[in-house]
C-alpha positions as CSV (number, residue, x, y, z in Angstrom):
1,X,131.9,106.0,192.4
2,X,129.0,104.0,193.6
3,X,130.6,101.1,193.7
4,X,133.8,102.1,195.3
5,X,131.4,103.6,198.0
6,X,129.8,100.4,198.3
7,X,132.9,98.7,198.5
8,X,133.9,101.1,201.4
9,X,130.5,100.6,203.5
10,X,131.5,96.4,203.1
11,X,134.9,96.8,204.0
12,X,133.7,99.0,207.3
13,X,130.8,96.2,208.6
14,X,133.6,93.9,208.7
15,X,136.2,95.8,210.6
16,X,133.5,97.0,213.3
17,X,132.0,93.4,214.2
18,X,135.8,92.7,214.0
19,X,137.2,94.9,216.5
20,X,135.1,92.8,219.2
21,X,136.5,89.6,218.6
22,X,133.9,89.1,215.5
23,X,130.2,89.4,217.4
24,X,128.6,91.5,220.1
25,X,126.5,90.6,222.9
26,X,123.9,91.8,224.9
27,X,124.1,92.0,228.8
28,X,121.8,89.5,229.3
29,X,124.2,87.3,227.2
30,X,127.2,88.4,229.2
31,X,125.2,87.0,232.5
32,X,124.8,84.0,230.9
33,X,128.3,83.5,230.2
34,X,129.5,84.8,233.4
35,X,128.0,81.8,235.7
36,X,130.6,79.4,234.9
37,X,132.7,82.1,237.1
38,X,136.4,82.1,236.6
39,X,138.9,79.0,237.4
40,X,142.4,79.9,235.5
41,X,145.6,79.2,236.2
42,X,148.1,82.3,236.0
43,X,151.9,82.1,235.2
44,X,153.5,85.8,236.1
45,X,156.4,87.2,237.4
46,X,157.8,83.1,237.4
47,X,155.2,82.1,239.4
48,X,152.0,80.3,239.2
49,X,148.6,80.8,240.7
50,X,144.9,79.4,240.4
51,X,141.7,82.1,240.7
52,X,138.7,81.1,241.4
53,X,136.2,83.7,241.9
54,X,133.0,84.3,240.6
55,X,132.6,87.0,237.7
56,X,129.3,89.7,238.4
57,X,127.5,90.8,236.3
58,X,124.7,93.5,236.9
59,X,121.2,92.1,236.7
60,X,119.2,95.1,234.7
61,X,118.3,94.2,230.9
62,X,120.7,97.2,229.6
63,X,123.9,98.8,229.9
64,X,123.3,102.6,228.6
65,X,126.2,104.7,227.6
66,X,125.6,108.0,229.7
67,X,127.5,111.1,230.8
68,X,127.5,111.4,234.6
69,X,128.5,114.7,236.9
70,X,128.2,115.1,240.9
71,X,124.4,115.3,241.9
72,X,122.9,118.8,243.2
73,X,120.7,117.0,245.4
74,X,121.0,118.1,249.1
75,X,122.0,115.7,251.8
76,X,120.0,115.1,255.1
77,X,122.6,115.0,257.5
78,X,119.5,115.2,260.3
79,X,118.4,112.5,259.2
80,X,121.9,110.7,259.5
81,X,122.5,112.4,263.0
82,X,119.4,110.8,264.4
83,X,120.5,106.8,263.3
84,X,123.7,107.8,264.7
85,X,122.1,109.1,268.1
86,X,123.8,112.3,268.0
87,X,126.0,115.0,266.3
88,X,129.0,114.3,264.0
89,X,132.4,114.3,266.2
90,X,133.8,117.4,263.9
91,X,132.8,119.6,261.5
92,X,130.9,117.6,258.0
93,X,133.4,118.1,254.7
94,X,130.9,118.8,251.9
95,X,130.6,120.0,248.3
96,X,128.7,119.2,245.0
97,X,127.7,115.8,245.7
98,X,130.0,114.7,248.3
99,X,130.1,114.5,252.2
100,X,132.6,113.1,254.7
101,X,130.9,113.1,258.5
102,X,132.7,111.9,261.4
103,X,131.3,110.2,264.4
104,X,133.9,108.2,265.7
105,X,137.5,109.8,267.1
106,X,140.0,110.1,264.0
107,X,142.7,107.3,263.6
108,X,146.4,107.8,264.9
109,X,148.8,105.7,263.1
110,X,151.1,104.5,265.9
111,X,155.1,104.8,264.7
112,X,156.6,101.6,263.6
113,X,153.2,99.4,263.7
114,X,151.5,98.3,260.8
115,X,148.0,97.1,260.9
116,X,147.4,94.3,259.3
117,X,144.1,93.2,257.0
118,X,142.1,90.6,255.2
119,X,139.8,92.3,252.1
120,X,136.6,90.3,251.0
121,X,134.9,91.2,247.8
122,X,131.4,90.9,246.6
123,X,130.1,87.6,245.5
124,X,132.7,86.0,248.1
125,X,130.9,86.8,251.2
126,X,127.5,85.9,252.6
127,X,124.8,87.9,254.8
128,X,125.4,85.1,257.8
129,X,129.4,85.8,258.0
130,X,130.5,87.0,261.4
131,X,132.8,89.4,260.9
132,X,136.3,89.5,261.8
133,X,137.3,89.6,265.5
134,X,134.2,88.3,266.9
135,X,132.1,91.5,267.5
136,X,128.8,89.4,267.3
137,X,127.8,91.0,263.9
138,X,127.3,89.5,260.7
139,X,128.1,90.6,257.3
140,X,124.3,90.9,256.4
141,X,123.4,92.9,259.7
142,X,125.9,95.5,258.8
143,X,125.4,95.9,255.3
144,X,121.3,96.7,256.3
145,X,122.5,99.3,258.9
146,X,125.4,100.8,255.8
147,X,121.8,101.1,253.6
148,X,119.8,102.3,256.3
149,X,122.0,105.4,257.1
150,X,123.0,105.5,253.2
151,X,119.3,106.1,252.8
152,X,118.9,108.9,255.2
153,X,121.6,111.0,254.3
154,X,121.2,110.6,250.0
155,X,117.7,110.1,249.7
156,X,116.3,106.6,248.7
157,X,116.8,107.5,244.8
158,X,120.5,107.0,245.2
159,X,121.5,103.2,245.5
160,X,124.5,101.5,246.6
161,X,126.2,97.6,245.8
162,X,129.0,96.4,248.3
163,X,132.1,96.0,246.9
164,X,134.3,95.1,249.2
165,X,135.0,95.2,253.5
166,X,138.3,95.3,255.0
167,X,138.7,94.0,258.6
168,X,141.9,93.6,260.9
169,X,143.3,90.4,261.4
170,X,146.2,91.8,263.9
171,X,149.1,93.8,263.7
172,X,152.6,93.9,262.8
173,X,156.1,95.6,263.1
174,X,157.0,97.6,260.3
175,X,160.7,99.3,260.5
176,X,160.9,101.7,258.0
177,X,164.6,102.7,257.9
178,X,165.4,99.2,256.9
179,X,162.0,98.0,254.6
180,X,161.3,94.9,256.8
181,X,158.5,93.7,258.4
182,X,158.1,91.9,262.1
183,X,156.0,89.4,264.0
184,X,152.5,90.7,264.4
185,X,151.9,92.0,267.8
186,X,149.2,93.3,270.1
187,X,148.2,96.8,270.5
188,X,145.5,97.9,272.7
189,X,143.4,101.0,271.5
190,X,143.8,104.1,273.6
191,X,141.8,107.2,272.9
192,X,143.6,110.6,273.8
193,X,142.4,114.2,272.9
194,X,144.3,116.8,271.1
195,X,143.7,120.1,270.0
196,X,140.2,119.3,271.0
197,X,140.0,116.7,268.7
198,X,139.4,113.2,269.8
199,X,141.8,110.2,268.6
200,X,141.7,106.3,268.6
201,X,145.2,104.9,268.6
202,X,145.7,100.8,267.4
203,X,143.4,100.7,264.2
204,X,140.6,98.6,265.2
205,X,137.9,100.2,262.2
206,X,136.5,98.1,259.8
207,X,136.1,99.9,256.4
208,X,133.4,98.5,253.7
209,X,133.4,100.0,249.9
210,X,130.6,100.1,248.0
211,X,129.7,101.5,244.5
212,X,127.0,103.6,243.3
213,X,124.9,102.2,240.8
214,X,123.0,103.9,238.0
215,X,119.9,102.1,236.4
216,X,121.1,99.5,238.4
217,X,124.9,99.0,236.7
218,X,127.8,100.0,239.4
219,X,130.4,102.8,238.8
220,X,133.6,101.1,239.5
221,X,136.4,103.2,238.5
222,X,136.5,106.6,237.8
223,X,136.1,109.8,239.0
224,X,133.8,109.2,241.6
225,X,134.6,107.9,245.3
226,X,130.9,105.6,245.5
227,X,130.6,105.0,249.7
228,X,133.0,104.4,252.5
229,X,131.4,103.4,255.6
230,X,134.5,102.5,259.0
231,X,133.3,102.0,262.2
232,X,134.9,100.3,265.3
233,X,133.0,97.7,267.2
234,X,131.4,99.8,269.3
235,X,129.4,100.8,266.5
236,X,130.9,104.9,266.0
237,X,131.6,105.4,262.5
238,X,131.8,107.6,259.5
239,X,130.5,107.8,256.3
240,X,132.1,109.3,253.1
241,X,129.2,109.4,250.0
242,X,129.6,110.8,246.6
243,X,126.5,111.0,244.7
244,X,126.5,111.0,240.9
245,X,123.7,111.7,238.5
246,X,123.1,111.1,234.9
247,X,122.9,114.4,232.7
248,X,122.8,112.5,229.1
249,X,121.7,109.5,227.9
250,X,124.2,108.9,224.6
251,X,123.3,105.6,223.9
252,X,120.3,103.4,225.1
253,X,122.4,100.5,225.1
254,X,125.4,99.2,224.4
255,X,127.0,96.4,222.8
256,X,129.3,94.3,224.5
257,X,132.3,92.0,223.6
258,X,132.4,88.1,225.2
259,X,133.5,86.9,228.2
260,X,135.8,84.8,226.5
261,X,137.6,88.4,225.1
262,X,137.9,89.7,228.5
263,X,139.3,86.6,230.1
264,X,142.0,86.5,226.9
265,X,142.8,90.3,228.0
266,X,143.2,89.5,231.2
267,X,145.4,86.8,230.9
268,X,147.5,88.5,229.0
269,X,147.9,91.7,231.4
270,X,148.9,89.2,234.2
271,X,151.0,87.0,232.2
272,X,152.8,89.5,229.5
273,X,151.8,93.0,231.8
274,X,154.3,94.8,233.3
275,X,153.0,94.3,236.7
276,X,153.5,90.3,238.1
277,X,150.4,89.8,240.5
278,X,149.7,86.9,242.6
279,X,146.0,87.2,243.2
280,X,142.7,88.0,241.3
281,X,140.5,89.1,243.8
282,X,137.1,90.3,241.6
283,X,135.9,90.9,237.6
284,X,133.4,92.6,237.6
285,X,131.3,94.9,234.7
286,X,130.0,98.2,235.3
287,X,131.0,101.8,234.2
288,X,134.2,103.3,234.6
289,X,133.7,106.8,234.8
290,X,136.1,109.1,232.6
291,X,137.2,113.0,232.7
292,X,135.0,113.8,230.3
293,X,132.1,112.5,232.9
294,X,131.3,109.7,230.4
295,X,130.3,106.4,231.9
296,X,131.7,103.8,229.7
297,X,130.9,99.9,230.1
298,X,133.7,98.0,231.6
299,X,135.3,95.2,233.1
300,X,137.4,95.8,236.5
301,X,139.9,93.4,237.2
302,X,141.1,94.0,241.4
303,X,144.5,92.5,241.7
304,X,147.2,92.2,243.6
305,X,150.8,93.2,242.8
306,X,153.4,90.5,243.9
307,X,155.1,93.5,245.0
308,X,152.8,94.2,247.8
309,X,153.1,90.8,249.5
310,X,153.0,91.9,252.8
311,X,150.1,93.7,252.7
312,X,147.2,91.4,251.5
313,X,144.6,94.1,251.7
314,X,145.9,96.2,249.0
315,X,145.0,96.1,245.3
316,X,145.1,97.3,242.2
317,X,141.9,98.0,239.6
318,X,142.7,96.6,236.2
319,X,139.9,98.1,233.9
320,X,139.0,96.9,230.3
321,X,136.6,98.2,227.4
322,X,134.3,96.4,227.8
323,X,133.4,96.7,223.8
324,X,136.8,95.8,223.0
325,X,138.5,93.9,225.7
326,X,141.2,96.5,225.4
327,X,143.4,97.1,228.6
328,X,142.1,101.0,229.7
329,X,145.4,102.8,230.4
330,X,144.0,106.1,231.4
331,X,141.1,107.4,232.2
332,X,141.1,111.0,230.7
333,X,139.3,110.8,227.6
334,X,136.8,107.9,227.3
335,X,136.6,105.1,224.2
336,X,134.8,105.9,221.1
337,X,132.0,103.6,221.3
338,X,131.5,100.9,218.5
339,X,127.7,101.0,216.6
């Protein structure tokens, strides 16, 4: 009996190590790898395309496995009001760790006008970019105001990382009856009230994305919304924040597959995947955050599916185990984590 259990506690060391492609490594050897960024050429849906992007990974020494819920900590929306030099433009949407506060006049979509957009993700945009449209701001002005009124509302114990700004480029046509798209045109904005409620027609906002970060590693994907900051270039805007907070500590850290896996996963979901893309836009490791409010370590993948070619701003979030390299289907119930 010994020996068969002895036999079984072999056969197990070598199908755990296994599952990862044969050796784990720690974050700080993940970062190493990661430098050489990532230069592939894709072949999917017939067609081929390079990607070269840098991969980012967090800087902290760690990457814990922790259950996460919505924060109880109140926000100061006083605080907030005074940067923005005045009361929101409507009434706040709160709950349990979440806020939405207007003040800027509410978007109208005009009929049969599409606007059009160029995203930019992080690691592909520097503090000294002018932004879009020449509003005499750069990219590293407005990401210290975004912190500054991030700060007053949440408190400086919750942090955010930019993930990505969307800015408009123009506009174009769009009939709908028929599914084809125009010549970009020109549409002045025009504010109108309503209902006593103020509106902005001809989307002119600017939206930047950013993630929340816990012990310094970014929650990507998941059940949690991070911060959405749009403003216009007269410098209204309004802020959505969700605020997480760890309630366990499950594992003090976690072992992690090779770059080498994840790349190898990836270029099989583009190539072999159901979905044909045409552009790699980010990979990037941090937690995706599960149903079951774990925070697991993973890689997100931001695509873009061949069949949104006329609308370059859109994407899709590929995530991976980060253990395994395994392609996460679903978010309900997270992994089982390997020892």
């Amino acid at each position: 009996m010994k020996r068969i259990y002895a036999c079984l506690l072999a056969a197990l060391s070598l199908i755990i190590p296994a599952v990862c492609g044969a050796q784990t490594y720690s974050i700080s050897d993940i970062r190493t790898q990661a430098e050489a960024g990532l230069h592939e050429m894709y072949t999917s849906g017939g067609q081929a395309f390079q990607t070269d992007i840098p991969v980012l990974v967090p800087s902290s020494d760690s990457i814990p496995l922790i259950r996460v819920d919505r924060s109880d900590a109140e926000m100061d929306l006083e605080k907030l009001n005074a940067l923005a030099g005045g009361a929101p433009t409507c009434e706040p949407y709160t709950e349990k760790g979440y806020m939405k506060v207007f003040y800027t006049p509410t978007p109208s979509v005009i009929k049969g006008v599409q606007p059009w957009f160029v995203r930019t993700y992080a690691g592909q945009i520097d503090d000294d970019t002018p932004l879009e449209g020449d509003i005499g701001l750069t990219f590293g002005a407005l990401w210290a105001d975004i912190r500054q009124k991030a700060d007053a509302l949440c408190g400086e114990g919750f942090r955010f990382e930019f993930s990505s700004i969307s800015q408009p480029v123009g506009y174009r046509t769009y009939d709908a009856g028929q599914g084809i798209w125009g010549d970009f045109v020109s549409v002045e904005p025009r504010n109108y009230t309503k209902n006593g409620i103020e509106y902005i027609e001809g989307v002119t906002r600017r939206v930047v994305f950013a993630a929340q970060t816990l012990g310094g590693i970014p929650l990507l994907a998941g059940c949690n919304d991070g911060l959405w900051y749009e403003f216009l270039p007269d410098g209204r805007f309004a802020l959505t924040v969700t605020q997480m907070a760890v309630t366990a500590t499950l594992r003090e850290d976690m072992p992690l597959c090779g770059l080498d896996e994840i790349k190898a996963q990836l270029r099989q979901r583009i190539e072999d995947g159901p979905t044909p893309v045409d552009i790699v836009y980010s990979l990037r490791l941090g937690y995706a955050v599960f149903e079951d409010g774990v925070a697991f370590p993973c890689w997100v993948a931001s695509v873009h599916p061949t069949s949104l070619a006329d609308i370059e701003c859109e994407s899709e979030d590929w995530v991976f185990n980060a253990q395994t390299g395994e392609y996460v289907d679903s978010l309900a119930h997270s992994p089982a984590a390997i020892p």
